[in-house]
TORVO-354881 format. One record per residue (C-alpha): x, y, z; residue number from 1; chain. Coordinates in steps of 0.001 Angstrom, whole numbers, plus 500000, padded with zeros to 6 digits. Example, Ala and Ser with C-alpha at 12.3 -4.5 7.8 and 13.67 -1.06 7.14 Angstrom:
# residues 2
+--------+--------+--------+-----+--------+
!      X !      Y !      Z ! num ! cadena !
+--------+--------+--------+-----+--------+
! 512300 ! 495500 ! 507800 !   1 !      A !
! 513670 ! 498940 ! 507140 !   2 !      A !
+--------+--------+--------+-----+--------+
//
This chain:
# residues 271
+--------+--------+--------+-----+--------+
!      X !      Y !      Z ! num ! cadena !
+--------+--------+--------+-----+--------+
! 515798 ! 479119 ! 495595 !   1 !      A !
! 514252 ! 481582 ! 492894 !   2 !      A !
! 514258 ! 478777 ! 490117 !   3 !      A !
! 512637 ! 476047 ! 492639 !   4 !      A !
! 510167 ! 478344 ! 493941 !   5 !      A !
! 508873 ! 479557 ! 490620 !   6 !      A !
! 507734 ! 476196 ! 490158 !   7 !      A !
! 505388 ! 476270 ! 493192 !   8 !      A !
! 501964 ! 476937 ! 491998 !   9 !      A !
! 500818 ! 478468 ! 495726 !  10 !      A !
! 503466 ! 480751 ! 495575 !  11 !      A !
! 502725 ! 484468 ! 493858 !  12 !      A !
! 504852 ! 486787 ! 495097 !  13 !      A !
! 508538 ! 486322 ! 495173 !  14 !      A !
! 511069 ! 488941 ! 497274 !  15 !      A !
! 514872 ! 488599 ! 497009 !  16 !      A !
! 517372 ! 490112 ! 499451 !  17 !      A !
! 520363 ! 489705 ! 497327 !  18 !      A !
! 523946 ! 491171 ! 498688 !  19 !      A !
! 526159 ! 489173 ! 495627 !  20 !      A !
! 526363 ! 486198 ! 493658 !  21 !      A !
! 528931 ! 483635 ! 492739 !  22 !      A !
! 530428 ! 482633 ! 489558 !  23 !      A !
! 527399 ! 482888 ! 486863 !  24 !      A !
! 524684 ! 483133 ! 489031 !  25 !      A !
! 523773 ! 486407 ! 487836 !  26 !      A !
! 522746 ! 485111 ! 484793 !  27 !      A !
! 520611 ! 482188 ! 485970 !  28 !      A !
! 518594 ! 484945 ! 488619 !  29 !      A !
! 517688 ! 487377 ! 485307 !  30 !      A !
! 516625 ! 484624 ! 483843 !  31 !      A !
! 514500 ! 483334 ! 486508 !  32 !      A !
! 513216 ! 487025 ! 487092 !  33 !      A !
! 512062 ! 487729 ! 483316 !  34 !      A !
! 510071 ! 483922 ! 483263 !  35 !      A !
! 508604 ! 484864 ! 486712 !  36 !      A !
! 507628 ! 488124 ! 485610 !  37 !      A !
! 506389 ! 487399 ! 482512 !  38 !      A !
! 504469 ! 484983 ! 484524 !  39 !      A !
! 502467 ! 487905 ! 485586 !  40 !      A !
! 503946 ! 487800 ! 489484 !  41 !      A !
! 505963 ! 489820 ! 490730 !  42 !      A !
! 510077 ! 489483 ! 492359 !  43 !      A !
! 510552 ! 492017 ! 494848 !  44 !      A !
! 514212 ! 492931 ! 494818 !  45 !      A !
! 516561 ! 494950 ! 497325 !  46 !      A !
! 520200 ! 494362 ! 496508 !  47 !      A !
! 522335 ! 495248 ! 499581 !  48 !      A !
! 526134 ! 495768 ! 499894 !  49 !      A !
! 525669 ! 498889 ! 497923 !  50 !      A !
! 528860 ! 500755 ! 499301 !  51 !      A !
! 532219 ! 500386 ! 499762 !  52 !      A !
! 531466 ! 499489 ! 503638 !  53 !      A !
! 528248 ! 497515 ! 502843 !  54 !      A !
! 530640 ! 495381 ! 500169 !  55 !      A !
! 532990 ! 494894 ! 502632 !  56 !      A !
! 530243 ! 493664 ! 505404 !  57 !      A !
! 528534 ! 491140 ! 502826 !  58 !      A !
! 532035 ! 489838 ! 501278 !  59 !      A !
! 533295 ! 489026 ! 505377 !  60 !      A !
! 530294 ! 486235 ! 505869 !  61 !      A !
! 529176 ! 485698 ! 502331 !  62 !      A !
! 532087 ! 485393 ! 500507 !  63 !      A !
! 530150 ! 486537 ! 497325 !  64 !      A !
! 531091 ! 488363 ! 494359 !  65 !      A !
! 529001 ! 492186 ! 495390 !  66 !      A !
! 529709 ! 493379 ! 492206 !  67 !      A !
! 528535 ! 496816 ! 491173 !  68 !      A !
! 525357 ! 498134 ! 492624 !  69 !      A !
! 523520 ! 500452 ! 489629 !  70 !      A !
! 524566 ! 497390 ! 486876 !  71 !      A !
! 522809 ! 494954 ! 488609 !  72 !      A !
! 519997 ! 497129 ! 490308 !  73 !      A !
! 519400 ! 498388 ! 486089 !  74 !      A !
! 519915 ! 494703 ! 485037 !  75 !      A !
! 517511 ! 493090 ! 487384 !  76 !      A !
! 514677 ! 496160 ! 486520 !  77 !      A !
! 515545 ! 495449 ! 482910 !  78 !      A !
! 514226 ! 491986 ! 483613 !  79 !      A !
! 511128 ! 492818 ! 485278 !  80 !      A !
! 512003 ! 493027 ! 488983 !  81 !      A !
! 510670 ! 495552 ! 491469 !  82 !      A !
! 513523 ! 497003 ! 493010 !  83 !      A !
! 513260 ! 498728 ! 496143 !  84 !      A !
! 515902 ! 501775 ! 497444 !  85 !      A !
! 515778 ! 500778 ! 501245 !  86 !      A !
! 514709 ! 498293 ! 503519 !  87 !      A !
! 511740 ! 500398 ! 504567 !  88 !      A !
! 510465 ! 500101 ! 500522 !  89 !      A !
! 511302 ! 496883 ! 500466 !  90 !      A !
! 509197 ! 495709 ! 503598 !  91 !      A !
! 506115 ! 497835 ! 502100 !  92 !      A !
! 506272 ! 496242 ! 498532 !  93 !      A !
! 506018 ! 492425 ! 500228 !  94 !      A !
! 503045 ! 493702 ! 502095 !  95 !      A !
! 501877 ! 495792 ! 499302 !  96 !      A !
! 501818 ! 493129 ! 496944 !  97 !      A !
! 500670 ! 490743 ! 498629 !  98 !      A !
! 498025 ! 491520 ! 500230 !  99 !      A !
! 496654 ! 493258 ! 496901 ! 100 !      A !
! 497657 ! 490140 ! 495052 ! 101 !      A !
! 494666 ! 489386 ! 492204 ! 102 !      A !
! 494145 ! 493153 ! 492026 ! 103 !      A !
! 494509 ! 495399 ! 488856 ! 104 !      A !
! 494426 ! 498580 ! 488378 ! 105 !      A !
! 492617 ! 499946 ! 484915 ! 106 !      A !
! 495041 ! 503137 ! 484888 ! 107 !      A !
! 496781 ! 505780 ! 487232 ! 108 !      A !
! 494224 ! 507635 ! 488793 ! 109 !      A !
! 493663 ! 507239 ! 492237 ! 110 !      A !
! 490983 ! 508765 ! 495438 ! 111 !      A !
! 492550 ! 510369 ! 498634 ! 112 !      A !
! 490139 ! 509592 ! 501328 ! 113 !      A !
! 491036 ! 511148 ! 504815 ! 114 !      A !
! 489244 ! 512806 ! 507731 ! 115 !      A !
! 492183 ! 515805 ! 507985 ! 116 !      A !
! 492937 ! 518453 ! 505506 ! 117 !      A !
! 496671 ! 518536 ! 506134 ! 118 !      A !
! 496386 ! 514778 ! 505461 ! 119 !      A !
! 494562 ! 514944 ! 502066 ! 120 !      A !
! 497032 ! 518008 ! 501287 ! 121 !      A !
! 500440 ! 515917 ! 502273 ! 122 !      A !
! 498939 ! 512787 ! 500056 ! 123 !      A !
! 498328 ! 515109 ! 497037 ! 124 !      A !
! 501937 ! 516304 ! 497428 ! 125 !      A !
! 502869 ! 512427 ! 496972 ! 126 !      A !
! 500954 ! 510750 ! 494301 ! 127 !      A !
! 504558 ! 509282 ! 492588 ! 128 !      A !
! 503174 ! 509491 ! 489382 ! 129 !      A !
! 499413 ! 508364 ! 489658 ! 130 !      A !
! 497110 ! 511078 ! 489155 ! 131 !      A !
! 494287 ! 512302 ! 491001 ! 132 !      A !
! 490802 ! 510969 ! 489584 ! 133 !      A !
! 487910 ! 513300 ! 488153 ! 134 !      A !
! 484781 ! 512364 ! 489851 ! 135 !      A !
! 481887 ! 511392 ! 488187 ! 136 !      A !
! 478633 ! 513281 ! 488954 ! 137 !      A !
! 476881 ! 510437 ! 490106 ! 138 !      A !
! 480003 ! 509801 ! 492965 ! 139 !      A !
! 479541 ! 513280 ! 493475 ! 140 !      A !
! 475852 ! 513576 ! 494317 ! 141 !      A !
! 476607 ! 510231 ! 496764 ! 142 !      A !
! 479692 ! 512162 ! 498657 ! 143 !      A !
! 477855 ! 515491 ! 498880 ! 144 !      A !
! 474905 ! 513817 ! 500332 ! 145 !      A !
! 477442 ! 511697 ! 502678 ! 146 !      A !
! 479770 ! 514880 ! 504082 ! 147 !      A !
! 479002 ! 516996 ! 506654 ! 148 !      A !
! 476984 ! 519761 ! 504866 ! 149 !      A !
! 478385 ! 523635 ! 505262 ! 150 !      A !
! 481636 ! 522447 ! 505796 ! 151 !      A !
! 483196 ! 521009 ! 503176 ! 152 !      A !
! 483134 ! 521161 ! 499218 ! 153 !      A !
! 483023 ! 518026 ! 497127 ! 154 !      A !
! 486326 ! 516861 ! 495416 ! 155 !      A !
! 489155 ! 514732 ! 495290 ! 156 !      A !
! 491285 ! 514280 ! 497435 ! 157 !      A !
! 487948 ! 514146 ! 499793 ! 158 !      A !
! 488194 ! 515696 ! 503273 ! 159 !      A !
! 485744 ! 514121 ! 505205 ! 160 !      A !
! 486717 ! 516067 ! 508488 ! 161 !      A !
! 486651 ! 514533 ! 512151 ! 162 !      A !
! 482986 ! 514906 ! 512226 ! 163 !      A !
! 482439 ! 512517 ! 509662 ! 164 !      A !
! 480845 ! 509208 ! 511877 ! 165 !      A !
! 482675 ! 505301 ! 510893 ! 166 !      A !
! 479409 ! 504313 ! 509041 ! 167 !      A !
! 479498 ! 507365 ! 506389 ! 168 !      A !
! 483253 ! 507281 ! 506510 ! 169 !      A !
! 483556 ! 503389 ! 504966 ! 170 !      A !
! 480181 ! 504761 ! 502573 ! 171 !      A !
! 482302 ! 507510 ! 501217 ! 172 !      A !
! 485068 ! 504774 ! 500403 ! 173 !      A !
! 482740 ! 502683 ! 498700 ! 174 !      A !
! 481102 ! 505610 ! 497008 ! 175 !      A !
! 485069 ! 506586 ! 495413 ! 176 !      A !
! 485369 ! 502602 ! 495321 ! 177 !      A !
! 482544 ! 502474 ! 492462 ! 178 !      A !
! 483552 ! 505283 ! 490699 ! 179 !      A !
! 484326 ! 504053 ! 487018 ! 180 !      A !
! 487060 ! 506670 ! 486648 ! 181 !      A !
! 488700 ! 505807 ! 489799 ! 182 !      A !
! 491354 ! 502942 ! 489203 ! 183 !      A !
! 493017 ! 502809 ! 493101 ! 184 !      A !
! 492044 ! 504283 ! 496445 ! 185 !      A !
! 493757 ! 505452 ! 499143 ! 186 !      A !
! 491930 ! 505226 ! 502747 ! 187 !      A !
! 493648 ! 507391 ! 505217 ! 188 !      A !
! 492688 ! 509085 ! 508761 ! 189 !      A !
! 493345 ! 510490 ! 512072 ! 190 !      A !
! 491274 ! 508551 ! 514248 ! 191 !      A !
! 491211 ! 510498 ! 517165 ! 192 !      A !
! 488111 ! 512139 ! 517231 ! 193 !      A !
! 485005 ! 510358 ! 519073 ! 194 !      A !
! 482827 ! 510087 ! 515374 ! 195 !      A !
! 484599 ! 507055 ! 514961 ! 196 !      A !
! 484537 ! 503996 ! 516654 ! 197 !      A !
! 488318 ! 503347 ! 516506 ! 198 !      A !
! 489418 ! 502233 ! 520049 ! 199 !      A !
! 489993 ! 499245 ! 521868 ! 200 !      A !
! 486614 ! 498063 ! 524211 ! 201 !      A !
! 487154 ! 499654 ! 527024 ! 202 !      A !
! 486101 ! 501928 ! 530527 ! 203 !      A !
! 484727 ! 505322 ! 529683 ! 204 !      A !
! 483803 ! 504951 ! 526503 ! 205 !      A !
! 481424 ! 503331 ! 524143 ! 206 !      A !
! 484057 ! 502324 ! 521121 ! 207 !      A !
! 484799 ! 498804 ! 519881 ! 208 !      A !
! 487309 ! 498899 ! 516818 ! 209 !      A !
! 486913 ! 495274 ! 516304 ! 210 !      A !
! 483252 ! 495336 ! 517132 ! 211 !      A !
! 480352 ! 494610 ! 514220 ! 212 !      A !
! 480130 ! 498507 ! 513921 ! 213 !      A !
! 483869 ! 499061 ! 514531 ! 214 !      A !
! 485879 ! 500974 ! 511916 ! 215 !      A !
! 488355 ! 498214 ! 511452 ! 216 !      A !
! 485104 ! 495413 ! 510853 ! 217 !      A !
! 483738 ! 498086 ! 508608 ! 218 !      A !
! 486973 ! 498669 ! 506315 ! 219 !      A !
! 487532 ! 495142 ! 505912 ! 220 !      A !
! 483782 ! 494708 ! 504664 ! 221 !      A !
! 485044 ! 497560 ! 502542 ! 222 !      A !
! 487962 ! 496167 ! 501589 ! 223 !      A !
! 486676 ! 492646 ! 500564 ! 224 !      A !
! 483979 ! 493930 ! 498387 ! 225 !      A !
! 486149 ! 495705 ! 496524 ! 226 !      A !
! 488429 ! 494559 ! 493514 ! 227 !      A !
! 490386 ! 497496 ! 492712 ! 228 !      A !
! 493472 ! 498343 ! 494745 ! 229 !      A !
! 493620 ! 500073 ! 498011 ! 230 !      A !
! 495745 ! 501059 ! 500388 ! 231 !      A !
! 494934 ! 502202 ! 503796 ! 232 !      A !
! 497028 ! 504852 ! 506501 ! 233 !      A !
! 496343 ! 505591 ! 510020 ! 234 !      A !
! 498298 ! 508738 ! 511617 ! 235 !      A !
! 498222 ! 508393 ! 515217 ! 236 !      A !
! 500173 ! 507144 ! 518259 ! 237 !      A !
! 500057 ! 503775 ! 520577 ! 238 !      A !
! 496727 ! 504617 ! 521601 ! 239 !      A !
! 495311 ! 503354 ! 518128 ! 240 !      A !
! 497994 ! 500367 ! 517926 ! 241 !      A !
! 495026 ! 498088 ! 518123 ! 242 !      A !
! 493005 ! 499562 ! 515597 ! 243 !      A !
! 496131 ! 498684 ! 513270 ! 244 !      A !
! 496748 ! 495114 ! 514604 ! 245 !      A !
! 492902 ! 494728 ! 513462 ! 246 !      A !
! 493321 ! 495774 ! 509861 ! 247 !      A !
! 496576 ! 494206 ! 509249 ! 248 !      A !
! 494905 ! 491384 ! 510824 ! 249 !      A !
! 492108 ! 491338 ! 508349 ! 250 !      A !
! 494492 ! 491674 ! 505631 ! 251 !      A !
! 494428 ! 495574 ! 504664 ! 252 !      A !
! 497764 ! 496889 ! 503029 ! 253 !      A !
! 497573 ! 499331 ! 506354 ! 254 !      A !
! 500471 ! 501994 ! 507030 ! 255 !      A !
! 501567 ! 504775 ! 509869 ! 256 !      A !
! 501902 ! 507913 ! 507538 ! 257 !      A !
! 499991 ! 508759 ! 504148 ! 258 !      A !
! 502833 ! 509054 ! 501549 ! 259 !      A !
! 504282 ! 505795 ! 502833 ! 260 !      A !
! 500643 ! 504390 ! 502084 ! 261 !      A !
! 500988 ! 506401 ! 498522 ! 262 !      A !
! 504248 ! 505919 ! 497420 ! 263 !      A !
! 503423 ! 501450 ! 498028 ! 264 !      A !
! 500172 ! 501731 ! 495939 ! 265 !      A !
! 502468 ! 503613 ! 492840 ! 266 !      A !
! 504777 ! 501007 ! 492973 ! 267 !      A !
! 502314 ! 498214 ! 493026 ! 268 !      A !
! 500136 ! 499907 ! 489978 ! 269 !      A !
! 503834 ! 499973 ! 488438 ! 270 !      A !
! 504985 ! 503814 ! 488853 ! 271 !      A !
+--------+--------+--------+-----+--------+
//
């Protein structure tokens, strides 16, 4: 499947559940995996039947050779695979790099962009090895004049607070966005507070997420006028479901808690 599919111009991203092979067809997948990464696209790779009782489980309906799990996870990273710990990795690198498929990164430093402290605080703890950009004075000038003044100081990760409205929310993200020294983006909030328009149309309220004003039209905007990498986290409950649904929708790498959002854009820049 690997070797046919790496012929297939349309296709650019290629991710591999693997639990064993047969007879020599270890060999022919590393090879496959260094001329497809060489290509310059990427194979996603999560090897399962990585315990005694997982070798077991995959042997009883595969009837495959599981073989030993750190040779072949070091074997297939040697040749250029991105290899994933759990499922829950796994899943977020197919998004991940797909939907940022085209985009490169210039380096490792990255913009936190939330609307809570804790927020910006718990994605600093969980860069992964990017670093956190310096702003330029210019970007600077453009956030302090965007931010609610009094409140807040000017720097990176930027903490836009709740009071921060959806129009000068997506501003400050283009503002990090065309920062020269800024080489990835993170876009993170808590949308429940009423500055932005976040909800589903609806009785008692004036909000329409997927509206021309909405924060999920907005973002994608954002998002498609943009070529550098970015990543995007929304930390709240069912009530904001369709927020989600709209940015995943519009295609925006979009996740349920910040380091999840951080630790996908490090391994997509290649951390």
């Amino acid at each position: 499947y690997l070797a046919y599919l790496e012929g297939d111009p349309g296709t650019r991203v290629l991710a591999v559940y693997l639990e064993g092979f047969q007879r020599g067809d270890g060999d022919r997948f590393l090879e496959a995996v260094r001329r497809i990464a060489g290509s310059g696209r990427p194979v996603l790779f999560y090897k399962a039947g990585r315990t005694r009782e997982g070798s077991a489980a995959a042997a009883s309906h595969t009837a495959s050779a599981v073989g030993d799990y750190e040779v072949c996870e070091e074997l297939a990273r040697a040749a250029g695979a991105v290899v994933a710990e759990s499922l829950d990795q796994f899943e977020d690198d197919v998004t991940t790099f797909t939907l940022l498929d085209g985009r490169l990164a210039a380096g490792e430093s990255v913009a936190v962009l939330s609307n809570a402290g804790f927020e910006a605080t718990a994605a600093a703890d969980t860069l992964n090895g990017m670093r956190l950009a310096n702003l330029a004075e210019p970007t600077r000038a453009r956030l302090a004049a965007l931010l609610p003044p009094g409140i807040v100081d000017v720097h990176n990760p930027v903490d836009a607070t709740p009071v921060t409205p959806t129009a000068k929310f997506v501003a400050i993200a283009r503002a990090l966005a065309e920062d020269p020294g800024v080489h990835a983006l993170v876009v993170a909030g808590v949308p429940a507070t009423p500055f932005l328009d976040s909800l589903r149309r609806g009785e008692g309220h004036r909000e329409d997420v997927e509206g021309e004003n909405g924060l999920a039209s907005l973002l994608a905007a954002f998002f498609r006028g943009t070529a550098k990498p970015v990543v995007f986290s929304v930390d709240s409950g069912a009530l904001y479901d369709p927020l989600v649904t709209a940015m995943r929708r519009a295609g925006l790498p979009t996740f349920r808690r910040v380091d999840r959002a951080t630790r996908a854009l490090a391994r997509f820049i290649g951390l």
